[in-house]
Phi, psi and omega in degrees: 000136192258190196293312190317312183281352198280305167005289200300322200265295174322323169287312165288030175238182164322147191268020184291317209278119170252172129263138180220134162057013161111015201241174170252148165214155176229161160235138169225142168289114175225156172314337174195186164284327116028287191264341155305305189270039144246324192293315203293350201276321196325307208270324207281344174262334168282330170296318143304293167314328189277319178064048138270084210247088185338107157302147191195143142246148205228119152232107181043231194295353201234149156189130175260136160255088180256127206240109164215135188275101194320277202267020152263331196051059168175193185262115202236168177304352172259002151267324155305316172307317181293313174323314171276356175280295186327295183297318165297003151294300183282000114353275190290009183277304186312000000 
């Protein structure tokens, strides 16, 4: 994926969403751990269908997602997707 596509796919996500180090990443914020740690069991069975996985960290309330594909050694249409389940998810939370 060259920079032009990534730009493109990046502007159609939440604007939350950065590129950083060649990776896409968001930090999200939730009301307690609780709801962190659901949000993340949510994201972690689509991450099985995808047979994707994130780098992720969880502190109490925060969890960062840096979405990049290991064994392409780069960012593929298949981080965008998790990227794009990940913002309909937190859709359907509001």
């Amino acid at each position: 994926m060259n920079q032009l596509e990534i730009d493109n796919n990046l502007s159609l996500l939440n604007n939350r969403w950065k590129l950083i180090n060649n990776k896409i990443q968001i930090v999200i914020e939730f009301s307690n751990f609780d709801n962190a740690f659901n949000f993340m069991k949510e994201i972690a069975k689509e991450c099985e269908l995808l047979n994707h996985h994130p780098l992720w960290t969880n502190e109490y309330n925060k969890l960062e997602v840096i979405l990049f594909t290991h064994d392409k050694g780069k960012i593929t249409d298949l981080d965008f997707k998790l990227a794009r389940i990940i913002d309909q998810k937190l859709i359907d939370l509001k």
